[in-house]
C-alpha positions, 0 to 999 in steps of 0.5 A: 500500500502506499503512505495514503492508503496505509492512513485510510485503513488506519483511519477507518479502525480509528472511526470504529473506536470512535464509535465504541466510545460515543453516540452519533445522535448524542453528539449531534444534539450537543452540536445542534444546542447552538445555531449556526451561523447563516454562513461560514465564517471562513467563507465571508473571512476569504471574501473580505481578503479577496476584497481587500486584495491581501492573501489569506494565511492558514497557518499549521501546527503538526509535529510530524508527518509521514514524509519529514517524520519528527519535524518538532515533537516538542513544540509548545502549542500555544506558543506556536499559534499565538505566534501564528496570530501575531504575524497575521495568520486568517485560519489555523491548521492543527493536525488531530490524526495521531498516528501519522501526525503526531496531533489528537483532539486535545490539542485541537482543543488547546487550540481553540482555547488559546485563540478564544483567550486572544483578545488582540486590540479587539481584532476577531482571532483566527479561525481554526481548521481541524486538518485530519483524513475525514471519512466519516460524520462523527468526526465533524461533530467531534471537531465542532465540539473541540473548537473547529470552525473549518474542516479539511474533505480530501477528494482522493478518499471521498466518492462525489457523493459521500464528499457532498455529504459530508460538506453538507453536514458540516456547513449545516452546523456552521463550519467551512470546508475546504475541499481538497485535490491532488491532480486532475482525475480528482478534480474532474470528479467533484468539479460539478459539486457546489464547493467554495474553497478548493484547495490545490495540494502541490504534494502527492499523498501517494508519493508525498513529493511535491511540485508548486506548479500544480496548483497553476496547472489546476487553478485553470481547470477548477470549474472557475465558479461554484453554483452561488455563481461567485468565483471559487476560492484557491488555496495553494497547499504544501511545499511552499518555504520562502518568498520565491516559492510565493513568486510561483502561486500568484494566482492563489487567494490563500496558502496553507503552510506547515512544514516551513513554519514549524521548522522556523521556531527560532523566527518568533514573532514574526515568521519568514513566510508571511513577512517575506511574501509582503516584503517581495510581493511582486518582485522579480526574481534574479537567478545568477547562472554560471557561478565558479569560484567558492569566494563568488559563491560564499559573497552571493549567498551573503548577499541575498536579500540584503538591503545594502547590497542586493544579490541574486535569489538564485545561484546556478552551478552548472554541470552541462558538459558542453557549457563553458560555465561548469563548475570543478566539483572540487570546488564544490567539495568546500561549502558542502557546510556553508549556506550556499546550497540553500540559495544554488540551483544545479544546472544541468544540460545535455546530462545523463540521468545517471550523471544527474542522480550522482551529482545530487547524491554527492551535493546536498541541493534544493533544487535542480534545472533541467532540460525539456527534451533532456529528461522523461516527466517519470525522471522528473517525478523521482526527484526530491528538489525543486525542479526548474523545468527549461524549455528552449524556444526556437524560432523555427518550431511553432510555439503550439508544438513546443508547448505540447511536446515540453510543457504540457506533459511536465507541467504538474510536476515541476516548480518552476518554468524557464524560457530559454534561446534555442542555444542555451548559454550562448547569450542569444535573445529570444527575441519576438519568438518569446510566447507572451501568453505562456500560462504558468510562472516562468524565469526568462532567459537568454541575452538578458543584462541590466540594459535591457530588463524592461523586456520582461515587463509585457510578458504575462507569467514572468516571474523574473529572470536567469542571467549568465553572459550579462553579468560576465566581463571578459567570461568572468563573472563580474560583482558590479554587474550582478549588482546592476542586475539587481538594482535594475530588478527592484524598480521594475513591477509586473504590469 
């Protein structure tokens, strides 16, 4: 069985228990002594941040989880979401699933405790979501009566049918739901049901990898309206770490974010995530390719995001055996316990698979750019960094057959898209073949320099850009440049 079957089979001997120590009936009229409210709370809260043009934040408490394992078994909760509320959290997330997670139902209940307790200047507290693998109604009514205003409904363990019951039992009791997808079969077998909020899981609950572009590949096909006619509510979940992550999930109205918050303890009050997706929003990304030398690497990574000396968010370390640019692994060998491959991207061209697997079994990155053409979506699928997913644009291949061949089929899959000259690292423009209505996120590259930036600015979807040749003097990478890269970046906005 994989990792998800494995929880439902649980889940179900746990709904049994369940049942041996409660009445349904009895906690269904301890629910129904207090009318709910006309509408869920989370519904008209994800309507005013809409309205008011801001994310809305769900925010998660879990001390561990199938794929991370212990993430942090000590956590003190109160502390932990009352941190959560400072920093401006809408909803809080709590894990009751035991086996799995680590949670139960007394902490969901702490929960609610504590944000009933926050008072803060009057302002309404965050709601709370109770996160867990809902089967079965007595589990709505036991997260009702332990404080939760929001429960989580997963389509990949529901039929349409149990799924809609489900959602109808609990709003019926005033809570919101937040319905869940993993891919597009899922999706295509709720689509017709009448559901405010989807969520869009970036992780695979079969394989627990995940891809941030999957939520733009989803969000196009959500059935864009439910049945009040109002435009469905997308919530980007899992996966997302820091603010390049918030540059590819533009088109969200909220995120879900869990792992990344509870590794981040040490950031109270204010937590990375949310200070970093107002301090970035709508700021351009700047991948500096090509980089050689430990002293460049080791300065690069110091700089970034400093306000005196403004650096790249990325750092390409190039492997193709056919690039000028690649790096001596020995050099590597000597920031292996450094920050560097926090921020660096293996860059790999006309490699083998094997010689790629090696190079991410000997060096500890995050992420990887690959070449469409070079790799099968399977090899894709088998990693476990973030994937920048390359595509040449050639002018001398319609665009219709470039899209169908190298993007559609890996577009679920990857993290990010780069659009590159047909000879990459050649430092030729892309020129007028560049597709101005490419539909996910993508970094541009090819030709770019700090004189020539407002090019990006009419490209729908682009998220920033990749520079190699433009920040180079005499084939050297060059400081002064990659700073006028920079500096030029933070004055330009997307249109």
């Amino acid at each position: 069985m994989n990792i998800l079957e494995k929880i439902v089979e649980a889940k179900r001997v746990e709904i049994g228990r369940l049942y041996e120590q409660y009445h349904l009936q009895d906690l269904r009229e301890r629910v129904n002594g207090n009318l709910p409210p006309a509408r869920p709370d989370f519904y008209r809260a994800l309507a005013e941040a809409r309205s008011a043009g801001r994310p809305f934040f769900i925010s998660e408490f879990k001390r561990k989880s199938p794929s991370e394992g212990w993430i942090d078994r000590d956590a003190d909760l109160p502390v932990q979401i009352l941190a959560y509320t400072r920093s401006g959290a809408g909803a809080i997330s709590v894990l009751t699933d035991s086996d799995f997670f680590g949670g139960s139902y007394a902490d969901l209940q702490l929960a609610a405790q504590t944000l009933h307790n926050y008072a803060p200047d009057g302002k309404r507290a965050p709601l709370l979501l109770q996160k867990d693998f809902i089967l079965d109604p007595i589990q709505i009514f036991l997260a009702k009566l332990h404080g939760a205003d929001i429960i989580l409904l997963i389509a990949a363990i529901l039929e349409p049918e149990q799924l809609d019951f489900l959602k109808t039992t609990a709003e019926s009791i005033g809570m919101g739901v937040l319905v869940e997808v993993h891919d597009a079969d899922e999706l295509a077998n709720i689509r017709h049901l009448d559901f405010p909020v989807l969520g869009i899981n970036n992780r695979d609950l079969k394989t627990f990898r995940t891809a941030l572009n999957r939520v733009n590949v989803l969000r196009t096909d959500s059935g864009a309206r439910h049945v009040s006619g109002e435009p469905r509510f997308i919530i980007a979940e899992s996966g997302v770490r820091d603010y390049r992550d918030f540059q590819a999930l533009r088109g969200a109205d909220g995120f879900l974010i869990g792992t990344g918050l509870m590794r981040n303890r040490e950031a109270f009050p204010a937590f990375s995530a949310f200070s970093d997706y107002f301090r970035n929003e709508g700021r351009f990304l700047f991948k500096a390719c090509g980089i050689r030398t430990a002293e460049m690497f080791t300065a690069l990574a110091a700089s970034r995001g400093a306000d005196a000396a403004p650096g790249p968010d990325l750092i390409g370390i190039n492997f193709s055996p056919v690039s000028k640019r690649r790096v001596d692994t020995a050099t590597l060998e000597k920031l292996e316990n450094t920050s560097v491959f926090a921020h660096a991207v293996a860059v790999f061209y006309q490699n083998t698979a094997s010689e790629i697997l090696e190079i991410l079994a000997r060096f500890p990155f995050r992420a990887v750019q690959l070449y469409a053409g070079d790799v099968t979506p399977a090899f894709v699928r088998g990693l476990r960094q973030r994937v920048l997913l390359a595509v040449r644009i050639d002018p001398a291949v319609p665009w219709a057959a470039t899209f169908e061949r190298l993007v559609e089929p890996f577009a679920a899959d990857v993290d990010f898209f780069l659009l590159d000259g047909a000879v990459p690292g050649s430092g030729q423009r892309i020129g007028t073949a560049i597709p101005t209505d490419f539909p996910f996120p993508f970094l541009l590259a090819g030709g770019l320099n700090s004189g020539n930036l407002d090019a990006i600015q009419g490209l729908k979807n682009c998220i920033g850009v990749d520079i190699a040749s433009g920040i180079e003097t005499d084939g050297a990478v060059d400081w002064q440049k990659i700073k006028a890269v920079a500096g030029r970046l933070s004055g330009i906005r997307p249109d």
